[in-house]
VMD Tcl script that builds the backbone (N, CA, C; Angstrom):
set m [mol new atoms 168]
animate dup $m
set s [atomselect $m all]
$s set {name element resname resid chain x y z} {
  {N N UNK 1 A 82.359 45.032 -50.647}
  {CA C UNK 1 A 81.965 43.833 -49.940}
  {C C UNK 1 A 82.537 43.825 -48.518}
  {N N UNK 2 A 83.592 44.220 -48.943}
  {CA C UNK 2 A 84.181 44.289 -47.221}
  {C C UNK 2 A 83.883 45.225 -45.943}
  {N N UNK 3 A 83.187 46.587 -46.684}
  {CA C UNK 3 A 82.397 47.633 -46.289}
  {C C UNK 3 A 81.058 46.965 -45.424}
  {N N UNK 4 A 80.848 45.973 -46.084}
  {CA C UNK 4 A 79.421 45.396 -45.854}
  {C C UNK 4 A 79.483 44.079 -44.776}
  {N N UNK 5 A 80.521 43.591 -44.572}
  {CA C UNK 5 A 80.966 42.606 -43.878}
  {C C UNK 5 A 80.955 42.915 -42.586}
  {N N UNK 6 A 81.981 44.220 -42.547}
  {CA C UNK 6 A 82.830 44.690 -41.332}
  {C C UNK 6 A 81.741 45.792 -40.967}
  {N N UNK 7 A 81.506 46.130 -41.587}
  {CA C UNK 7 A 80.189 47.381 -40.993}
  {C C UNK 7 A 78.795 47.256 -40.912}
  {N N UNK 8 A 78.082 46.923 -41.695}
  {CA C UNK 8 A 76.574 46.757 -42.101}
  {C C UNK 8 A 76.296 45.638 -41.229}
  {N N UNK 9 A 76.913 44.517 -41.460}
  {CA C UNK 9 A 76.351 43.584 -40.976}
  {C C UNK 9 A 76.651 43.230 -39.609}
  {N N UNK 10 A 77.518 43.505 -39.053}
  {CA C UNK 10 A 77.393 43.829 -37.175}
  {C C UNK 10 A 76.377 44.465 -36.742}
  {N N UNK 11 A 76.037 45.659 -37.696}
  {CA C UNK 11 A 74.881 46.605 -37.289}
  {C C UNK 11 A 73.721 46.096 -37.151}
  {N N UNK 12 A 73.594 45.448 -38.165}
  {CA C UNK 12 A 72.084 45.012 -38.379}
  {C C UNK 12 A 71.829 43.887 -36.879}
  {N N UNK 13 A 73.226 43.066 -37.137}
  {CA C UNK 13 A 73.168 41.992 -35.690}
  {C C UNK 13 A 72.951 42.646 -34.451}
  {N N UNK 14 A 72.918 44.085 -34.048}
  {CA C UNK 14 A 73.260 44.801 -32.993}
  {C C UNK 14 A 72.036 44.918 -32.976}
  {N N UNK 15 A 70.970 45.762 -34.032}
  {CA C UNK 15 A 70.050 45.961 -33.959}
  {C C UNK 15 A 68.689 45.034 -33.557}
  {N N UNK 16 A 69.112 43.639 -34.074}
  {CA C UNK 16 A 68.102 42.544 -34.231}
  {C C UNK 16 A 68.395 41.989 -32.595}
  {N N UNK 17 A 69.460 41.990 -31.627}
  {CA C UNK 17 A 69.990 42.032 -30.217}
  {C C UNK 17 A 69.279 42.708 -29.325}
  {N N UNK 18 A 69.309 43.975 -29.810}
  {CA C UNK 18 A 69.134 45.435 -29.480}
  {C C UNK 18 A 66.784 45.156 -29.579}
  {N N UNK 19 A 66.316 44.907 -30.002}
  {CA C UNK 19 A 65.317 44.422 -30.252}
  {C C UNK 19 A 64.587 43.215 -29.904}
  {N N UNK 20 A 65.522 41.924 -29.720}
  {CA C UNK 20 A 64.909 41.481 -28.953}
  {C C UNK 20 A 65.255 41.301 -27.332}
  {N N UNK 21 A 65.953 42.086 -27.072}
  {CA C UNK 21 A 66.077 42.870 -25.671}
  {C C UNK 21 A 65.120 43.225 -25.216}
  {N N UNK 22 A 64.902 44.636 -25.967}
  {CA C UNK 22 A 63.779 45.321 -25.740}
  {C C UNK 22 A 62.207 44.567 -25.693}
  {N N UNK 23 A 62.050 43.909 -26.495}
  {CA C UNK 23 A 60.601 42.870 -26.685}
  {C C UNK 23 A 60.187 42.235 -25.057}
  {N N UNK 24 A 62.227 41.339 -25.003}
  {CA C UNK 24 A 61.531 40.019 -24.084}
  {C C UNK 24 A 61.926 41.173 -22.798}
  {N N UNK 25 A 62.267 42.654 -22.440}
  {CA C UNK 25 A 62.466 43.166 -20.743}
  {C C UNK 25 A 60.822 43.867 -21.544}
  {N N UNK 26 A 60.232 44.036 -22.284}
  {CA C UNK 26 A 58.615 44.805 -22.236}
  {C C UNK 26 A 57.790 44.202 -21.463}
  {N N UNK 27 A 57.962 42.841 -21.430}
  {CA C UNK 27 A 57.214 41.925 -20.655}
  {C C UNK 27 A 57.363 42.525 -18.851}
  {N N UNK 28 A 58.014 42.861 -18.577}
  {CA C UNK 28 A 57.646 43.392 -17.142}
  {C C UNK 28 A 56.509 44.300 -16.821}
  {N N UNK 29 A 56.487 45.012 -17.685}
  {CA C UNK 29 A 55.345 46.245 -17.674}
  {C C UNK 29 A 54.245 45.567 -18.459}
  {N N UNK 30 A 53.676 44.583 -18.538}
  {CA C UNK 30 A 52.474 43.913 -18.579}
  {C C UNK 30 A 51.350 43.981 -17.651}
  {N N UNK 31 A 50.389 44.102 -17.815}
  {CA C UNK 31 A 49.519 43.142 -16.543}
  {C C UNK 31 A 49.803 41.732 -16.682}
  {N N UNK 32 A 49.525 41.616 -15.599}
  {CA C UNK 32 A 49.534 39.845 -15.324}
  {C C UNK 32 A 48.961 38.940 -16.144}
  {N N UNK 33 A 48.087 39.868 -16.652}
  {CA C UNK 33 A 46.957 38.715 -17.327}
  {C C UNK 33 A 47.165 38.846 -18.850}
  {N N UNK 34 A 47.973 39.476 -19.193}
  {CA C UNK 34 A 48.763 39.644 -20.488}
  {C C UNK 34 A 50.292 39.328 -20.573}
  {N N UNK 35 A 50.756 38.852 -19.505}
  {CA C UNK 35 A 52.585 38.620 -19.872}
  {C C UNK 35 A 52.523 37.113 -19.755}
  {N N UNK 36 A 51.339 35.946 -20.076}
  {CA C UNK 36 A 51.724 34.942 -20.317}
  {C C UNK 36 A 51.268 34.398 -21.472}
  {N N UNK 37 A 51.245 33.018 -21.577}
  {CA C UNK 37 A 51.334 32.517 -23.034}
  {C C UNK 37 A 49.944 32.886 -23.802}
  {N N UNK 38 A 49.609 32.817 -24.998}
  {CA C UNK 38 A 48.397 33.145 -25.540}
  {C C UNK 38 A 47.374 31.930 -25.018}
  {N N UNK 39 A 46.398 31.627 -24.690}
  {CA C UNK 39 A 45.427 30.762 -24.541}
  {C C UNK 39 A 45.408 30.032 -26.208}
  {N N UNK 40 A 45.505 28.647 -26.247}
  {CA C UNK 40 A 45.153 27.785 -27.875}
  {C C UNK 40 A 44.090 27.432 -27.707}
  {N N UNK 41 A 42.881 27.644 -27.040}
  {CA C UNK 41 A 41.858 26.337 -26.811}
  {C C UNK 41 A 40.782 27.648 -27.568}
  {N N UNK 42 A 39.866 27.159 -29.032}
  {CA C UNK 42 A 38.938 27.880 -29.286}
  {C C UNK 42 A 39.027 28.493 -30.364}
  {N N UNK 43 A 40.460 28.473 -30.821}
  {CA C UNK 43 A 41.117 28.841 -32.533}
  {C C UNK 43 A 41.337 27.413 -33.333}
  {N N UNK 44 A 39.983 28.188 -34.087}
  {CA C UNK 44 A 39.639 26.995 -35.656}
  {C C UNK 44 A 40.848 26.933 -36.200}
  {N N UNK 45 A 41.956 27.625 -36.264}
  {CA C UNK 45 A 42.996 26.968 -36.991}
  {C C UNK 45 A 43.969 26.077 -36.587}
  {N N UNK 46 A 44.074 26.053 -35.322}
  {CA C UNK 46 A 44.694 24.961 -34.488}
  {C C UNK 46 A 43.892 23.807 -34.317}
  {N N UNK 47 A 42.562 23.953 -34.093}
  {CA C UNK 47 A 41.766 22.794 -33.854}
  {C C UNK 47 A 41.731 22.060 -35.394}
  {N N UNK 48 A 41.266 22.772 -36.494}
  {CA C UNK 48 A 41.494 22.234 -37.761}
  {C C UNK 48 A 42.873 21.538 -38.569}
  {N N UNK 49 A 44.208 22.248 -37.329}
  {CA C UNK 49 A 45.650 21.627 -37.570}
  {C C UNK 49 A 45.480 19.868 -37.121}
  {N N UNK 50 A 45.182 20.383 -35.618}
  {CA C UNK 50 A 45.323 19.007 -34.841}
  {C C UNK 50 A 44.657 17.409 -35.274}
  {N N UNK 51 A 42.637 18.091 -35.921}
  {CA C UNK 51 A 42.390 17.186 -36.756}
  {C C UNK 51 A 42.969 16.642 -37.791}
  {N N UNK 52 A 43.553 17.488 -38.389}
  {CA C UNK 52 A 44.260 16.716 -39.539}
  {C C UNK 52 A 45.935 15.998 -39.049}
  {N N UNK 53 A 46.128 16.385 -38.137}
  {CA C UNK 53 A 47.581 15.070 -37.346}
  {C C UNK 53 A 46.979 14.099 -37.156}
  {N N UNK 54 A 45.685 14.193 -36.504}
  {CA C UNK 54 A 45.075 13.043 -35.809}
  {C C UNK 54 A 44.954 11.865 -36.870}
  {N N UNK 55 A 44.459 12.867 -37.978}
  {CA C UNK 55 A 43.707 11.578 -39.348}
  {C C UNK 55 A 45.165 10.977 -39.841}
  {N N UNK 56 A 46.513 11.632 -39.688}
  {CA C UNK 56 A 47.448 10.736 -40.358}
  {C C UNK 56 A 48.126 9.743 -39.651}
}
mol reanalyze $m
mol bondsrecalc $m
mol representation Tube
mol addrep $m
């Protein structure tokens, strides 16, 4: 257990660090027209979310 405390699990924290590092500096090497937010307007599953907030 203590193997797993002191070793494993820093690692894994290093790695999951180490990763989203890498994710959020990828965003530089984008085009422009891909390094911002996704567009919501036109996905039935959001529009079908929102109706149903609306009705409660």
């Amino acid at each position: 257990m203590t193997f797993i405390r002191q070793n494993v699990g820093p690692f894994i924290i290093l790695l999951i660090f180490l990763f989203a590092l890498v994710a959020s500096s990828a965003r530089i090497f984008l085009p422009t027209d891909m390094s911002g937010p996704a567009p919501v307007t036109g996905s039935i599953l959001i529009q079908g979310l929102l109706m149903m907030l609306k009705l409660t």
